[in-house]
N, C-alpha and C positions, 0 to 999 in steps of 0.2 A: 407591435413587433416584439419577438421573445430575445432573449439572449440566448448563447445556445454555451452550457460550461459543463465541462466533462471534469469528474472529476475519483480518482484513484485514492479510495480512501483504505491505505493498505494498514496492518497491523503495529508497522514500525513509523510512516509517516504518511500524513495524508497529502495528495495533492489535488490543487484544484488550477484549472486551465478552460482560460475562453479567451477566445482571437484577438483582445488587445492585453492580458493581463493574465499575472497567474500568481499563486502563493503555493506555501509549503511551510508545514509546523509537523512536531511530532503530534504522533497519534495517541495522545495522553487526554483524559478527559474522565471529572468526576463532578458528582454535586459540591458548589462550593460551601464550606462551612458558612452557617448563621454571621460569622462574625466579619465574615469576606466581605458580605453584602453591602456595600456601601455607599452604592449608588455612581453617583460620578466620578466619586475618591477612591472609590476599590480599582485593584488592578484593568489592566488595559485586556487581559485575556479572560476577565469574567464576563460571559454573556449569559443572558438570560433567554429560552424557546418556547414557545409555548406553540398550538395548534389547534384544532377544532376537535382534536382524538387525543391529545397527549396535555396533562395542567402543566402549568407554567413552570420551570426548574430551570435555578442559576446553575449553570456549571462553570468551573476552573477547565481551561483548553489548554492544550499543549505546553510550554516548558514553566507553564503557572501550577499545573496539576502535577508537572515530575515528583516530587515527594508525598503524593497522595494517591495517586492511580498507580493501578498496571496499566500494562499492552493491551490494547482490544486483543482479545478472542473468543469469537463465539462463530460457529458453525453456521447461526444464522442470523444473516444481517437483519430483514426482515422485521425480526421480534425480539430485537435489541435498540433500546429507545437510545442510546447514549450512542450507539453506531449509526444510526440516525441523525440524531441532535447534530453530532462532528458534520456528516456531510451538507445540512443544511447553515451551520455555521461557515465551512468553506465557501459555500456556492454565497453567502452574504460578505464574505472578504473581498471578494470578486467586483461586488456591485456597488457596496457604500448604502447610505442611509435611504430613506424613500422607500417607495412601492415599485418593483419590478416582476414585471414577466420573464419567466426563465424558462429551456427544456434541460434536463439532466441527461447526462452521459453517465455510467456508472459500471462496476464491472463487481464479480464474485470468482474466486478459483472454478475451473473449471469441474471440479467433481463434483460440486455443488450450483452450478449452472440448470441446469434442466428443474430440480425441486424448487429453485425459489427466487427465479427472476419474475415471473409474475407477480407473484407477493409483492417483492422489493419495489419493484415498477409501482404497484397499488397505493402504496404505503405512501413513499418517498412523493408522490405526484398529488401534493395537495396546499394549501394556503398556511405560513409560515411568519411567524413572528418572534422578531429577535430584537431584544435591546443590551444594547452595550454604550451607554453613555447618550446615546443617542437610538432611533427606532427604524428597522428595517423590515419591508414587508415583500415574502418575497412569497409569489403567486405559481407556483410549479405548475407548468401545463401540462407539461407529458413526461415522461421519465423513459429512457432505454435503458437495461441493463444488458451489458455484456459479456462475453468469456475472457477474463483476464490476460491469459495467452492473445487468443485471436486481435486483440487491442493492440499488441505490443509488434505483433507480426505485419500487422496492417501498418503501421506506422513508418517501417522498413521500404524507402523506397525504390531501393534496387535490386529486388529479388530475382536471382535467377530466372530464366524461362525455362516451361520444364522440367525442372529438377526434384530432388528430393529435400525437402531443408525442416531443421528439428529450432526450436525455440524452445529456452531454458530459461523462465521468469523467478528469479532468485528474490521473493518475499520477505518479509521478516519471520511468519508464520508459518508461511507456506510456498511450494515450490511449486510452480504450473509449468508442465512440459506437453511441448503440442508439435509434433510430426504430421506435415502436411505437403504436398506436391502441387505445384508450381502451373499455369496452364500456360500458354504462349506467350500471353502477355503479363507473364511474372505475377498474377494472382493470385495467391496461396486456397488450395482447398485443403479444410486439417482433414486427417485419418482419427476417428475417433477414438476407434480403440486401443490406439496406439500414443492417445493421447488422454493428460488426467493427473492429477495435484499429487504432490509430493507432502506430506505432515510433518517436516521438519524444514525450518529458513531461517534465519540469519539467529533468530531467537533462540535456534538449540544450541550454536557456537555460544552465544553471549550465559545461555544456561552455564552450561560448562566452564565458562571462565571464568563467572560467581563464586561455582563450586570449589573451582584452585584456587580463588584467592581468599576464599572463606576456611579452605584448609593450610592455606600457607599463612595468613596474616592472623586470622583471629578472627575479621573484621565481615558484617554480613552485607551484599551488594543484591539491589534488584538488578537481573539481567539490562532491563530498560537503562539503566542508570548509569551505564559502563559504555554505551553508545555514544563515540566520538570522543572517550576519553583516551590519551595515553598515558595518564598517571590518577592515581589514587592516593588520599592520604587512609593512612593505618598505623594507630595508635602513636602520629604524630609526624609520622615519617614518611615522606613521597614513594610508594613501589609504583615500577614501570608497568603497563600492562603491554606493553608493544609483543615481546615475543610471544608470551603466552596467549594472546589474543590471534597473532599469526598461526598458532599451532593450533589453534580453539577452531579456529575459519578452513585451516586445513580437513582437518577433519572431517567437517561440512562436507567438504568439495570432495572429497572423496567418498563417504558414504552417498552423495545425491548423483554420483558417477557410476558406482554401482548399482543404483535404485534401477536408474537410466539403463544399465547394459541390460538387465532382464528386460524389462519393457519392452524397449527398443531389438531387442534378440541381437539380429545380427545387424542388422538397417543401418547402428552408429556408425558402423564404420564405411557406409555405401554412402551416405549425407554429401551433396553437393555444400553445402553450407551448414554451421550451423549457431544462431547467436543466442547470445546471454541479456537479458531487461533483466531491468529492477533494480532495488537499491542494494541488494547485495552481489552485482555481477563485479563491479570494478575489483572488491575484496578480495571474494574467489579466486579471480586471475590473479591476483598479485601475491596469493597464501599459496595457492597448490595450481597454476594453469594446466588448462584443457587444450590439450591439440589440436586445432585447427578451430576454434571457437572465434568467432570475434563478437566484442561488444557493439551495441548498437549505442548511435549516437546519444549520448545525453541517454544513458540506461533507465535511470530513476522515473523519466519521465514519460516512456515509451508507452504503457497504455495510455495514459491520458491526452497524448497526441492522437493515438489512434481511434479512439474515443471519439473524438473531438472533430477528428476528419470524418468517422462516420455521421454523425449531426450536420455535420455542414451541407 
């Protein structure tokens, strides 16, 4: 019998979720230097992947890699071995050492749904070998991918009957917004064309805050690295980043409000509902709020639940 983990391995962090257990690390990940290697004595976030299609490579995972990686981004997940490697190292945090059967849950922005969930499904669904101190083998049966949005919506359990309601999945990379109508018994069908990824998330705020503080201090910041900070040292000295990162986040929230008013035409303002996922919905609301917006429970998590319940 399989395990079934769904799991949202989005640009700013990854998560992974199955019905007794779940984790969450940033989404940082590179080859570890030669000299990391060090078997049972190197750090606890070095693991090593190897597969019957990809040779073996240690990588440094999440806040082991923050001063050596960027942010994943790449268009396609598919033919990105490291956007890979990350997801099969979650779905191993999940299980622990030994040999397990597993299916995958997984999701892509929605503009990019139709070109390369098959791939990814292909890819992602094969025999997997990780050691980290100890050895994990994990047997991928089958793999679903998903539409990012539709994850997050599905997870919403009290959807109006009926109605018209819009979802606004605030990424780090990327914004997925999906306008869909509601049938009697509160089941969301999306409108497609009305629905489709936004190219700027949480990432373009944290750009822009580098930029001010690289103009105002001297000092130069990865976006990635300013993430959950509200102070910085610069050339000795603590600067606050609280307002300026409030104004950075505003920003956001008001150009992906305007993206939305064309899109959506006039329908924004007809929406029986309409919520915010992701890890940057709580932000948003709290830099520049949306009228009549509410966030769904526990945002950050909201594909991966929904994910999750379609597996089950």
């Amino acid at each position: 019998m399989s395990v079934s983990i769904a799991i949202d391995a989005g640009h700013g962090y990854t998560k992974a979720l199955s019905a007794s257990t779940q984790t969450i690390f940033p989404s940082l990940i590179c080859p570890a230097p030669a000299a990391v290697d060090l078997g049972r004595f190197g750090p606890s976030d070095s693991v090593a992947v190897e597969t019957d299609q990809y040779p073996r490579i240690r990588y440094l995972v999440g806040d082991a890699a923050r001063l050596r990686a960027v942010s994943l981004f790449s268009h396609d997940k598919a033919s990105d071995p490291t956007t890979l490697a990350l997801t099969w190292i979650a779905a191993s945090r999940l299980v622990g050492p030994g040999y397990h059967a597993i299916t995958l849950g997984v999701g892509v922005p929605l503009a990019w749904y139709a070109e390369q969930q098959g791939t990814l499904a292909r890819i992602l669904t094969q025999t997997v070998r990780l050691e980290n101190g100890h050895g994990t083998t994990l047997a991928v049966l089958d793999t679903t991918v998903f539409p990012q949005g539709v994850g997050a919506l599905a997870a919403q359990a009290d959807l109006p009957k009926k109605a018209l309601v819009g979802l606004v999945d605030i990424g780090y990379r990327t914004v997925d917004f999906l306008l869909a109508e509601t049938d009697a018994y509160g089941l969301p069908r999306p409108i497609p064309d009305r629905s489709g990824t936004y190219a700027g998330g949480m990432h373009q705020a944290y750009l822009n805050l580098a930029q001010t503080i690289e103009r105002e201090t001297g000092t130069h910041w990865e976006p990635h690295e300013l993430v959950d900070r509200d102070t910085i040292s610069a050339h000795g000295r603590a600067t606050s980043l609280v307002e300026p990162r409030r104004r950075a986040i505003a920003d956001l929230s008001r150009a992906i409000q305007t993206h939305l008013a064309t899109q959506w035409d006039g329908l924004i303002d007809r929406l029986d509902a309409l919520y915010l996922a992701g890890g940057g919905a709580v932000a948003l609301q709290s830099a520049h709020p949306w009228d009549g917006a509410q966030g769904l429970d526990d945002p950050q998590w909201a594909n991966a639940r929904g994910f999750l319940g379609f597996l089950a």
